[in-house]
C-alpha positions in Angstrom: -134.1 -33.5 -301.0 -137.3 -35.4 -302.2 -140.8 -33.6 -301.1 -141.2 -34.9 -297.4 -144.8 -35.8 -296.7 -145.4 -36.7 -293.0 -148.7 -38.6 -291.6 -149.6 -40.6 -288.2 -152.3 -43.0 -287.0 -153.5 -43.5 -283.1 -153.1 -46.5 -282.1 -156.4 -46.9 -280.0 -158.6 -50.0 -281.2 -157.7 -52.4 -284.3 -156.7 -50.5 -287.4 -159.7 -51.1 -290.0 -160.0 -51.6 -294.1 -160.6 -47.3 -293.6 -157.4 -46.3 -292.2 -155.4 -48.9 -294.5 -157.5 -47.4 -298.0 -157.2 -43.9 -296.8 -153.8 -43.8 -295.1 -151.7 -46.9 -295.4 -151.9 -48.0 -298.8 -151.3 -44.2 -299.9 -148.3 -44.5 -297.5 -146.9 -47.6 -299.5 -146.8 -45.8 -302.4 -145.6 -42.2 -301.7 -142.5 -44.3 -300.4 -141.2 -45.2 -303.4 -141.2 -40.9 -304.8 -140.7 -39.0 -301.1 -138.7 -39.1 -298.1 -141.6 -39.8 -295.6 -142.4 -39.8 -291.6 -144.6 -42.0 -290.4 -145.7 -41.5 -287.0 -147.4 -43.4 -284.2 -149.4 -40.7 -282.7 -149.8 -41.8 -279.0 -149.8 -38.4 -277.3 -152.9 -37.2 -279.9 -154.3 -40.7 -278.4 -154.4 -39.5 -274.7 -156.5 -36.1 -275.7 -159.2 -38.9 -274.3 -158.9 -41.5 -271.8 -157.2 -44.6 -273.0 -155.7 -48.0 -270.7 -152.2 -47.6 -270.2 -151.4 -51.5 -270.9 -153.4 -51.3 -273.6 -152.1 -48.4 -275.1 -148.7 -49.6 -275.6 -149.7 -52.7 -276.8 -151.7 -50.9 -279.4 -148.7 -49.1 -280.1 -147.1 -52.0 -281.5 -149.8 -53.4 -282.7 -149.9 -50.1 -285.0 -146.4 -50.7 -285.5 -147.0 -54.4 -286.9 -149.5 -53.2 -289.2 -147.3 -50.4 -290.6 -145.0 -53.1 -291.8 -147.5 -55.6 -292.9 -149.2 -53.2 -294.9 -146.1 -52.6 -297.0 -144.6 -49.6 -294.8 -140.8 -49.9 -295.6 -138.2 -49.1 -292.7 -135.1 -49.2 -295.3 -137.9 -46.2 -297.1 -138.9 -44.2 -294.7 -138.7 -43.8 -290.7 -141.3 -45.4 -288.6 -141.2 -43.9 -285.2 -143.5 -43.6 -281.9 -144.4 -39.9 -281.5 -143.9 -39.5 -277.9 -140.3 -41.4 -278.1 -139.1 -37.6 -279.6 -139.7 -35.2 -277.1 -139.4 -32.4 -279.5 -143.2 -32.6 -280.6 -144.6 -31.8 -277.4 -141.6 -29.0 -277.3 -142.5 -27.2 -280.2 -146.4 -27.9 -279.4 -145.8 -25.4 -276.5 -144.0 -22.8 -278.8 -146.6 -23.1 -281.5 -149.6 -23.1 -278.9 -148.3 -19.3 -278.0 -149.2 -18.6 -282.2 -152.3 -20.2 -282.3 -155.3 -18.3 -281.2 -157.8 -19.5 -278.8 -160.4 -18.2 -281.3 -159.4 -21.1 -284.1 -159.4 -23.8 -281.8 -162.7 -23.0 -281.1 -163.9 -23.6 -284.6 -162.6 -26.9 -284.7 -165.4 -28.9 -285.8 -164.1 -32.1 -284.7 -163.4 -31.0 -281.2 -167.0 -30.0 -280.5 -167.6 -33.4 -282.1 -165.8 -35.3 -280.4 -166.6 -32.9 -277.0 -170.1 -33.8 -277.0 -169.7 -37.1 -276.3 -167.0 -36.6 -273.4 -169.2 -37.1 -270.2 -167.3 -36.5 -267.2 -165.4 -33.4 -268.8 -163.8 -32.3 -271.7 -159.5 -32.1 -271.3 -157.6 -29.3 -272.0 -155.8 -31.4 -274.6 -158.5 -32.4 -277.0 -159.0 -28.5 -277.0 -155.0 -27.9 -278.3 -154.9 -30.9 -280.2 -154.7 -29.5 -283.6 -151.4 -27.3 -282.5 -149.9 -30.7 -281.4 -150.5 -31.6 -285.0 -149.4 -28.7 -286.4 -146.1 -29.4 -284.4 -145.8 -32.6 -285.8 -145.6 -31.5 -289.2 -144.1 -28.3 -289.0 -141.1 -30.3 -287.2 -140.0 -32.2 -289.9 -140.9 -29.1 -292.7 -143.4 -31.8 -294.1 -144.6 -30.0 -297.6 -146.8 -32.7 -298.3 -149.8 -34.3 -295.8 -151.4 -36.9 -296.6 -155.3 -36.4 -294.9 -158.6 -37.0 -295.2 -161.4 -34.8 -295.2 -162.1 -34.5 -291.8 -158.6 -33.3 -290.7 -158.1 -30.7 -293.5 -159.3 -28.1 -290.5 -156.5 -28.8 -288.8 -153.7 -29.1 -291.6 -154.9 -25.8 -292.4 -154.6 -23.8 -289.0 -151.1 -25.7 -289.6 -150.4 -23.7 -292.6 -152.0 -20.4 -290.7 -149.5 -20.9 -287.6 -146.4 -21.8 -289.6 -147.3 -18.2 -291.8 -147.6 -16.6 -289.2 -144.8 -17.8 -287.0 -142.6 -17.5 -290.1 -143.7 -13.6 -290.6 -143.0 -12.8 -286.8 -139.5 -14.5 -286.5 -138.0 -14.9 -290.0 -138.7 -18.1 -292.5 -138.8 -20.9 -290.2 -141.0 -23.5 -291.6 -142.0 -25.0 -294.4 -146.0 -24.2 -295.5 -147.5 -27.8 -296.1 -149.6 -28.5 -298.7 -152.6 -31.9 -298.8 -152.2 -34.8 -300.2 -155.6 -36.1 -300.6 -157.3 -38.9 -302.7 -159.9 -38.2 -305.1 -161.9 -41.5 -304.3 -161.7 -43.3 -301.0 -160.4 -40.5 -298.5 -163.2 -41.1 -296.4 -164.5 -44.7 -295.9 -167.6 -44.9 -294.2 -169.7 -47.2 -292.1 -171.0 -50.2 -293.2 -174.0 -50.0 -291.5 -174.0 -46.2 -291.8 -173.0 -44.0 -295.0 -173.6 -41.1 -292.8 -171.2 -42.1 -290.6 -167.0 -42.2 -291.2 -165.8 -45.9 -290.4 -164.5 -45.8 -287.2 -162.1 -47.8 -284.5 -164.1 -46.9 -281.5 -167.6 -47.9 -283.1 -168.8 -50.2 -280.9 -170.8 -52.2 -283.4 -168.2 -54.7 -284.7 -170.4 -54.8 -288.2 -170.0 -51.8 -289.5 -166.3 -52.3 -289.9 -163.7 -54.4 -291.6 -160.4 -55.0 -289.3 -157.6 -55.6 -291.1 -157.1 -59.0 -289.0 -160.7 -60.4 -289.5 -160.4 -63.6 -291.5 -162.2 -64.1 -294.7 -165.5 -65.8 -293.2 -165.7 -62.4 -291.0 -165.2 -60.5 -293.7 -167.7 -62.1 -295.6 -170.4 -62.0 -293.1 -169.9 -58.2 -292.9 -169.8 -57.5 -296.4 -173.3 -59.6 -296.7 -174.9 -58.1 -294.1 -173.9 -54.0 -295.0 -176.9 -51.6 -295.7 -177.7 -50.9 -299.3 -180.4 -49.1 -300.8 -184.2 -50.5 -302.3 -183.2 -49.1 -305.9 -181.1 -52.9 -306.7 -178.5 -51.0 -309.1 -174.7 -51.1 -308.9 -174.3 -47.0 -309.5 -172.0 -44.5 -308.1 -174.3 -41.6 -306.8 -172.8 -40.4 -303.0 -175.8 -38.5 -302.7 -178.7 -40.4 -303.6 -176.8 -43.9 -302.9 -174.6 -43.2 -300.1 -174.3 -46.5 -299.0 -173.8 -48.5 -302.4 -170.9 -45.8 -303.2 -169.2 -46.2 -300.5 -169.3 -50.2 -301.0 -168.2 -49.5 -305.0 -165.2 -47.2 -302.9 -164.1 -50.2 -301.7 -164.0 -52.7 -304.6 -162.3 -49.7 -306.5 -159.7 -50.0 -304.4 -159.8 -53.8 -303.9 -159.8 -54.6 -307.2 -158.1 -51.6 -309.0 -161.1 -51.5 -311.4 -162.6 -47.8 -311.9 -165.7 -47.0 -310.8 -167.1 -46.9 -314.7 -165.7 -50.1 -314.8 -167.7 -51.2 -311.6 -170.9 -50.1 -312.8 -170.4 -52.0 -316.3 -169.3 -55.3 -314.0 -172.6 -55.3 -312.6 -175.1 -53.7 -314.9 -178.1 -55.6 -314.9 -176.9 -57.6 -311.7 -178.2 -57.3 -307.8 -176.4 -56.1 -304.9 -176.2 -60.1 -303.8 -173.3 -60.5 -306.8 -172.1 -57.3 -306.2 -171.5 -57.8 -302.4 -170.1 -61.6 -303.3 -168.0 -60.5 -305.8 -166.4 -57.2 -303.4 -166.0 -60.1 -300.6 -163.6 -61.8 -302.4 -161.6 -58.8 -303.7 -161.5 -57.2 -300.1 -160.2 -61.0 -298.6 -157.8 -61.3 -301.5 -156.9 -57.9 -300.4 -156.6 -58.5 -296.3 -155.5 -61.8 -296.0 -151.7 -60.9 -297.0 -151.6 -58.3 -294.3 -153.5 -60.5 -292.0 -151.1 -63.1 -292.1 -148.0 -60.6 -292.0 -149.3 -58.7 -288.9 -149.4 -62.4 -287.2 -146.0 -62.4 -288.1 -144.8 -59.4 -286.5 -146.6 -59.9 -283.4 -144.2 -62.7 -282.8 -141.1 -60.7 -283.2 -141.2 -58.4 -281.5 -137.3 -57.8 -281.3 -137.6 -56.9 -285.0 -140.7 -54.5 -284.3 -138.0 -52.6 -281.4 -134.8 -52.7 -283.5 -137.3 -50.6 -286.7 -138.8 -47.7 -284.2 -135.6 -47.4 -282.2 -133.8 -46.9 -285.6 -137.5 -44.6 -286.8 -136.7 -42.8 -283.1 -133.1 -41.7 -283.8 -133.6 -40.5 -287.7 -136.5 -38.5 -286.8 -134.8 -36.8 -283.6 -131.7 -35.8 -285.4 -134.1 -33.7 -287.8 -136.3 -32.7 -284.8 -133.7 -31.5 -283.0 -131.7 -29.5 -285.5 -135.4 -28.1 -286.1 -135.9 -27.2 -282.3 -132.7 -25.6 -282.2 -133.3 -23.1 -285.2 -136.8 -22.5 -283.4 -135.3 -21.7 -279.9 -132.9 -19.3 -281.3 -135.4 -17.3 -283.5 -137.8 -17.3 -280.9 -135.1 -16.3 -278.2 -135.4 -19.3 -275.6 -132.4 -20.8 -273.4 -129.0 -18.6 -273.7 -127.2 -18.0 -277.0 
């Protein structure tokens, strides 16, 4: 079998340029060399409070710009976590390995804790286990992430070792996939600051249905710096870089080849000039997401047939893990 690589998104808010640079357009490609599961994560979505309607329409929504973006259901399986019962299954097993002690260290849990007013849940705490369970299900050897989840891929790896020492070679040890330039998109009006769905300031990111005049506007208006040059510096130029992160990407020129572009020009043709690569870019997938919102027979028919590849697999997995574990009756 090819190298299986497994990855997810949450489908709370509108999916942005971010998760389509560091996650989908990866996706598109590793399709073509792997056997690949790509997830719909909406049980990792209720770790904080979400609106039930709209949680299931984001779910298709996600769906819709899985496909749009190039996802191939004929390539890989496209599936909705919670439809495969087996993930929150082995989540229980696994969080019996885990230690209390490493969720605690979890950097984005006391992130994201801080800002949870009326009480932090018990499963934002044990969400990196559910992870781990995702990928450990399918014996994923390759993860695509960025750099704020490699925390929790590794506790993955830590839990799969040590389950595997404990009751016999079980699971595969998953390795990172991640991209040298572009695995963390940031702000627009903040390089400090990862791009994200829930920031409530509409300008400081690029949705992937925002039509060209949006785009524009936002693209105008994001923060630069008072030195005028187009140079790739993330530390003394945060906010440039992370703008010349995005034309890379755009316009599948090299960052050398950025810097040459514009040598001797201002941010104002810089900025103009990554408008037009970044709508050239979007408005393909703008226009196919609009198509599969209105078929939404088609969007069923690919996660019911995601839904059944990736429970076979999970449930010969499950099976293997109850028996070496001891569960049920032999």
């Amino acid at each position: 079998m090819k190298d299986l690589v497994f990855s997810g998104i949450q489908p709370t808010h509108e999916l942005h340029i971010g998760n389509y640079i560091a996650a989908l357009k990866q996706w598109a490609e590793l399709q073509h060399k792997k056997c690949c599961f790509f997830c719909i994560v909406d049980l990792h979505a209720i770790t904080v409070p979400q609106d039930p309607k709209k949680l299931r329409a984001n779910i298709l929504e996600a769906a819709a710009v899985y496909l749009a973006a190039g996802i191939d259901p004929t390539k890989c399986s496209i599936y909705i976590q919670s439809e495969v019962a087996e993930h929150t299954e082995l989540a229980w097993i696994l969080g019996t390995i885990g230690k209390v002690s490493e969720l605690e260290r979890m950097t984005q849990f006391k992130d994201k804790s801080k800002k949870q007013t009326q009480g932090v849940s018990a499963g934002l705490f044990t969400y990196p286990i559910l992870m781990a369970a995702d990928i450990l299900l399918y014996d994923a050897n390759q993860v695509p992430v960025g750099e704020d989840q490699m925390q929790h891929l590794e506790l993955a790896r830590v839990i799969a070792r040590r389950f595997n020492e404990r009751f016999g070679e079980t699971f595969t040890i998953p390795q990172p996939l991640i991209q040298k330039v572009g695995a963390r998109i940031m702000s627009l009006q903040d390089p400090e600051k990862k791009m994200s769905k829930s920031d409530p300031a509409e300008s400081s990111k690029i949705l992937l249905s925002d039509k060209p005049e949006i785009i524009r506007k936002k693209i105008m208006r994001a923060v630069t710096d008072t030195e005028g040059s187009v140079h790739f510096d993330p530390e003394k130029k945060p906010a440039v870089s992370n703008l010349m992160t995005l034309y890379h990407h755009t316009s599948g020129l090299s960052l050398k080849e950025i810097e040459s572009e514009f040598k001797g020009k201002g941010y104002g043709d810089f900025k103009k000039a990554l408008a037009e690569a970044v709508i050239a870019e979007l408005s393909p997938i703008r226009e196919k997401i609009e198509s599969y919102r209105s078929n939404s027979s088609e969007l069923e028919r690919i996660l019911d047939e995601g839904r059944d590849t990736a429970k076979e697999i999970a449930a010969r997995k499950m099976k293997l893990v109850r028996e070496r574990v001891g569960l049920g009756r032999a």
